[in-house]
N, C-alpha and C positions, 0 to 999 in steps of 0.2 A: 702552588694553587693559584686559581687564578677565577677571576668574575667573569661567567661566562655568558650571562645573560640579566637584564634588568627590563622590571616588570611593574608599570603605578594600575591601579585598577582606580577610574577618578570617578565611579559611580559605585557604591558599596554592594556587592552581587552582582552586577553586570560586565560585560565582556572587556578584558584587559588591553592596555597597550604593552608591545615592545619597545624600548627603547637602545640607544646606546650611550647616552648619557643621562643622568638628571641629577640637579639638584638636590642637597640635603637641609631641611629648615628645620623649626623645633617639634616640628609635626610629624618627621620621618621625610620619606623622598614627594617634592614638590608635585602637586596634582594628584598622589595618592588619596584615596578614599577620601576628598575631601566636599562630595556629595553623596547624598542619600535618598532613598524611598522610604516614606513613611505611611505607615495608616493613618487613622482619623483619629487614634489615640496618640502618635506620634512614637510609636513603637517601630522598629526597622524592618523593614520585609526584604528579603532574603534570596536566597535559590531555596532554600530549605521545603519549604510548602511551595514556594513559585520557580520551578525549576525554567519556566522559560525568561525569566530578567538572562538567564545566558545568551539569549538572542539579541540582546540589546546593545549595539555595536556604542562606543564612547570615544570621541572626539576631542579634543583640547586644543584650540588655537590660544593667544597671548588674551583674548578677549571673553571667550567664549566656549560653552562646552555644547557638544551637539549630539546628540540621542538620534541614533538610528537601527530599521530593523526593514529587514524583506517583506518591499510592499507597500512602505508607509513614507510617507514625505517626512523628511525629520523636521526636530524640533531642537531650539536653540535658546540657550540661557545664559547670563550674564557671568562669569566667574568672579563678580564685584559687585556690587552695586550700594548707592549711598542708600539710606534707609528703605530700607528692603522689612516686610512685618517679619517681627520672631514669633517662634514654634518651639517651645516646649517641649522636647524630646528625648527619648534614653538611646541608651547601646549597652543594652545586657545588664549587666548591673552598675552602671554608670547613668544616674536621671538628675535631673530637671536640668539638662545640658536647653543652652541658646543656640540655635539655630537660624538660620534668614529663610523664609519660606520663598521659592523660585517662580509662583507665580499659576496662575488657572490654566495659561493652554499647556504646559508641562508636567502639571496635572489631571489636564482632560485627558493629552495623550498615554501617557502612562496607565492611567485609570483603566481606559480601552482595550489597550493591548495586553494587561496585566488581567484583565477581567476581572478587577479588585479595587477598591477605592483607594485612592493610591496620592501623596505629594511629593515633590524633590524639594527637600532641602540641601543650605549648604554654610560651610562653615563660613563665620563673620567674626566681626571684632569681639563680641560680646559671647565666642564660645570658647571654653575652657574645660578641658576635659583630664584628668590626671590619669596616669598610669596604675590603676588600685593595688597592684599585686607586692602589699609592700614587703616581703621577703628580699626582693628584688628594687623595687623604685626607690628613687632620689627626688626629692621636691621639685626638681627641676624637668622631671620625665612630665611629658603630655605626650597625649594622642588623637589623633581624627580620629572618623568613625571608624577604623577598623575594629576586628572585634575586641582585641585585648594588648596589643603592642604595634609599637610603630612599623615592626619589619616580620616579616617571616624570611628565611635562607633553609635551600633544600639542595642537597649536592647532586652532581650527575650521576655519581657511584650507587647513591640510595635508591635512584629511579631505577636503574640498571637492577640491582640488585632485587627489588622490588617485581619489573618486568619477569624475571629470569624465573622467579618465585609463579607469576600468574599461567608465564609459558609452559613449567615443569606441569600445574595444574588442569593444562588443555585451554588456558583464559587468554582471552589478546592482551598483548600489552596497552598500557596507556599512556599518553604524552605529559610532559610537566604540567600542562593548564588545568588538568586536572584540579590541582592542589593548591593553586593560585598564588605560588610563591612570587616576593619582592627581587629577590636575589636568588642567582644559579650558582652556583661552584664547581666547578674542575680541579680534577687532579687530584682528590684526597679520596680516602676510603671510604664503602658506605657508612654511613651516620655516622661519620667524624663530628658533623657539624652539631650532635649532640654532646657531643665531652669539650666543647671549646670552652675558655673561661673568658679571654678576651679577643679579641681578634682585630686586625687592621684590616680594610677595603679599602687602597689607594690612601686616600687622606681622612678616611673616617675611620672610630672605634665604636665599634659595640661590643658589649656585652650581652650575655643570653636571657633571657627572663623566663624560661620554659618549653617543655616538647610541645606542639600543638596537636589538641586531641582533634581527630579528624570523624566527618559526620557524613551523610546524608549525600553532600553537594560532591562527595570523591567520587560519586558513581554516579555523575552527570555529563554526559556527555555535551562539553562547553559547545560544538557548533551545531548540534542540532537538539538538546535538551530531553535526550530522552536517554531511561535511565536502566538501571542492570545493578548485579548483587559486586562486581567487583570495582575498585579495588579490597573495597571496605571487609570483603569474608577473608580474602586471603591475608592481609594486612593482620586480622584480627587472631592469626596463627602464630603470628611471630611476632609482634610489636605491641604487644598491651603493657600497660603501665602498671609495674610492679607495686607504685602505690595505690594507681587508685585503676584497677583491673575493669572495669568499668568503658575507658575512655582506649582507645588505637591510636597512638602517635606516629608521626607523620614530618618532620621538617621541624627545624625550632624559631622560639621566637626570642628577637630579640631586639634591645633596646639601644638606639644609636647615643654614644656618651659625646661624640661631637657634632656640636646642634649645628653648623652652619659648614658646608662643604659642596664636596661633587665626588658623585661615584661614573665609573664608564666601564664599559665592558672589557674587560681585559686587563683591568686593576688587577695588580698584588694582590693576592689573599693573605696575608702573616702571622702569628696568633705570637702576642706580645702576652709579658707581665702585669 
């Protein structure tokens, strides 16, 4: 098995980058969801209700992060900065998180093109967020704003398997972006990557922390934002969760146990004791 692709999303709902290597820190892979959109409650806004943040292309130089979309002169924000005001903000059920609020014209823009009142923030010294799902967490787990763990891993075989399922149905297939995984995998069967216990990536372990129930944003079309009943009806024939039938899983999630590393595409995959 082997890592066949690596993915940070460094605005939370808006459009990913590929990589071929990155970083491991105690937040998960460096520059992942390590900004946000928030309302005026400091609640996160999403693809969910805003299916077009998928148009919002995301940029990361050593300095700076840049927001752009078809049409519009982008806009550029500090990945740092020394006192910067904090924002008061959740992530699901994780609240009164510290956040560095990024500023008015990064919130005019957004505002505009979201058609929603809208600010970015971004993580600072003063945010601390734990991994709640303690079945699973170790004092030492944190996470950005993703929704609920540091990483998601979704193999090639499941997409496949997935596709083969939409094609038999008369549906097109759909690509990984779909589903907005961290990590890709080759070479193993479909949803392997849900019976892992431990696993190696190159030089990092993780462990699993859960299936991820998938929603709304599977049947978003990442480059043009418009949306359709699959993958989520077909999905929801074969992959519901025995416990809680309810939810359609999709890729699992999991929590990296070595906080400081580097993953690359074409790392070992190995599943250790």
């Amino acid at each position: 098995m082997r890592l066949s692709a690596l993915h940070i999303y460094p605005v939370k709902g808006c459009r990913g980058i590929a990589l071929d290597a990155a970083a491991v820190d105690e937040l998960g892979l460096a520059g992942d969801r390590r900004f946000m959109i928030v309302d005026p409650d400091g609640k996160p806004l999403t693809q969910r209700p805003l299916p077009r943040m998928a148009l919002i292309e995301t940029q990361l130089s050593p300095g700076a992060l840049t927001l752009s979309a078809a049409g519009r002169a982008p806009v550029s924000v500090a990945r740092a900065a020394q006192g910067a005001p904090r924002l008061t903000v959740e992530v699901w059920s994780s609240t009164g998180l510290l956040a560095e609020d990024c500023g008015d014209g990064a919130a005019a823009w957004l505002s505009d093109f979201l058609e929603h009142p809208a600010r970015l923030v971004r993580i600072g010294e003063a945010f601390r967020r734990p991994v709640l799902r303690s079945s699973v967490a170790r004092p030492e787990d944190v996470v950005s704003f993703a929704d609920e763990f540091p990483l998601l891993v979704i193999s090639e075989a499941s997409l496949a398997e997935l596709n083969a399922r939409l094609e038999a149905r008369g549906a097109a297939p759909v690509p990984m972006d779909r589903f907005r995984p961290n990590l890709v995998v080759s070479g193993c069967a479909a949803f392997d990557e849900d019976r892992w216990t431990r696993v190696r990536i190159g030089d990092v372990v993780l462990r699993p922390g859960g299936p991820c129930a998938r929603c709304v944003v599977t049947t978003t079309d990442q480059r043009t934002a418009e949306r359709g009943p699959e993958p989520l009806r077909a999905l929801a024939t074969f992959r519901r969760d025995p416990q809680k039938p309810g939810d359609v899983n999709f890729g699992q999630n999991y929590i990296h146990e070595t906080k400081s590393g580097a993953l690359r595409v074409g790392d070992d995959v190995t599943l250790v004791q």
